[in-house]
Phi, psi and omega in degrees: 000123157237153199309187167255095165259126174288136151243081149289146206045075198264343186048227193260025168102043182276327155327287194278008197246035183256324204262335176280303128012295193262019152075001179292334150182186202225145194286125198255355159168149181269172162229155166171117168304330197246116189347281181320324175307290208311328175265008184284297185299330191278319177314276184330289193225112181268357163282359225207117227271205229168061224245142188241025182201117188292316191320317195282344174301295157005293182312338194182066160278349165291317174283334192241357195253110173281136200310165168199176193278302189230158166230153191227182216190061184258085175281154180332128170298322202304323172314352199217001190281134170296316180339311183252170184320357177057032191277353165051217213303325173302353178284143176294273095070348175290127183223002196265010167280347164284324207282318180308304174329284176319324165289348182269329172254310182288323157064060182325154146284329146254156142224152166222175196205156182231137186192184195244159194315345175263331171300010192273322143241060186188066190112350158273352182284316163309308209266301093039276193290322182292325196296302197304321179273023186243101172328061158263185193233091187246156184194138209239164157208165164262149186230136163233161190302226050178342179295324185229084222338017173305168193282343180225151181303294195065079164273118206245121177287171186196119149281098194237134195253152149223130172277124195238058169247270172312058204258037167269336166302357197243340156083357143207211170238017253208300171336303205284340181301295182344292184304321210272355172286330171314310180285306161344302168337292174295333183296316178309309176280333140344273183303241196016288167299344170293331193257325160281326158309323181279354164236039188105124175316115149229181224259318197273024177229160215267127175256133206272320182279017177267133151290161166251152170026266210285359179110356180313156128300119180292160176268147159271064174230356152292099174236162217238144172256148183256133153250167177053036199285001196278328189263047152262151215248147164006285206271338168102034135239162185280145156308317127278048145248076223287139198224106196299355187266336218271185214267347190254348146299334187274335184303312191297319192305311218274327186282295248253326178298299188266354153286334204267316176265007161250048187247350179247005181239329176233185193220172178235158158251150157206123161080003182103018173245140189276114146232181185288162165307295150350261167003279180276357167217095212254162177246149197299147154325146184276162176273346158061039204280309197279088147252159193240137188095002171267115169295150177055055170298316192311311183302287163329301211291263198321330203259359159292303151013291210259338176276165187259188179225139231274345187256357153311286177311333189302301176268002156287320172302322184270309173332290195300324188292326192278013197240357188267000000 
């Protein structure tokens, strides 16, 4: 059987064509504010209708929203990006009381959702709660791109829903046993952990109070994969993870520049020996973020940026087929 899928804030289709890959359903309409997406998506799937304001959906989800299966979601970061002010409900960009109105008249059998790494303490718990008081079954995790051998970490929170009210959306009831052995399941392992913490840590079970990479806390309805843990260092941050603030990384990029461009003109001593620079340090490939002659480059930027990545959704999607 394939769904029926809704993609709001769809960016350039990273969703339906993730969700398409794993053979799961197929898109009955996008949303998406920004021109260039919206003609990304009309390129792809030219059946497929095309709203450019979730808020005017918001408005008329009976009129302007088609029923569907599932709903998807990479609503705006900014409100919640370390990167940015962090202003949470107060962002003109906060939407999700709109996208939540729509789940609320439509009432998917899934939603899933993509977002960055700071909603984690700053707004997912407001999102956790609305879903949960619709009877969904929500659960939040980090996926970072790197999970599906990509070149970069990316750490991406991702939501995943189920409505377990309703359970003829779901075509049985065999469905709902499931869902509720599971959750037993998890309850069961809870109370476990509770009880091996009230008698001493031990290495295989997880502490829900440890930090990740900046010292946050996690919520525990989150959950998170640790990579590297033999290389974090003294202070509780990992090694390999760079941290694009701090002032002794711009030094080193800014050293590592102009060593680079004297590296055919001077030699050094190390240790009472003249070498070349070169020898020991050799310099990275440019990354070559600036080319000339690619049209609507500023627009690529932006709309990579913001998508998401499709081979995530993929294995999510595969997921989803086997609980159906």
């Amino acid at each position: 059987m394939t769904l029926r899928h809704v993609d709001l804030c769809s960016g350039i289709g990273g969703f339906a064509l993730g969700f398409e890959w794993a053979k799961l359903s197929k898109p009955v309409l996008f949303c998406d504010i920004e021109l260039w997406s919206r003609q990304i998506l009309a390129k792809h799937w030219p059946d497929v209708p095309i709203a450019d304001d979730v808020k005017e959906l918001a408005n008329d989800p009976d009129g302007l929203v088609p029923d569907c299966d599932i709903l998807t979601a990479g609503y705006p970061c900014q409100p919640f990006s370390l990167a940015g002010e962090r202003r949470g409900t107060e962002d003109d960009r906060h939407i999700w009381p709109y996208i939540f109105s729509i789940i609320q008249r439509k009432r998917p059998s899934f939603c899933v959702f993509e977002n960055v790494y700071g909603h984690v303490s700053m707004g997912l718990d407001e999102v956790l709660s609305d879903l949960e008081g619709e009877s969904y079954a929500a659960r939040a995790f980090i996926v970072p791109a790197c999970a599906v051998d990509a070149p970069h970490r990316r750490d991406r929170l991702w939501i995943i829903c189920r409505n377990v009210a309703d359970t003829n959306n779901s075509g049985d009831r065999a469905s709902r046993r499931r869902t509720d052995s599971i959750r037993q399941k998890v309850k069961q392992g809870q109370e476990k952990q509770s009880q091996s913490k009230s008698s001493g840590s031990r290495k295989d079970v997880a502490d829900t109070d440890s930090t990740y990479q900046s010292g946050r806390s996690l919520p525990s309805r989150v959950q998170t994969q640790h990579h590297n843990t033999d290389s974090t260092s003294s202070n509780g941050r990992s090694k390999n993870v760079a941290n694009a603030n701090s002032k002794g990384l711009q030094g080193q990029r800014r050293q590592h520049e102009l060593v680079s461009q004297r590296e055919t003109e001077h030699s050094i001593g190390r240790g009472g020996k003249e070498v070349r620079v070169g020898e020991f340090w050799k310099s990275e490939p440019r990354v070559g973020r600036v080319a000339n002659g690619i049209p609507r480059r500023v627009d690529r930027l932006k709309g990579l940026g913001n998508a998401i990545v499709p081979q995530i959704a993929m294995r999510i999607g595969l997921t989803i087929k086997e609980t159906m």
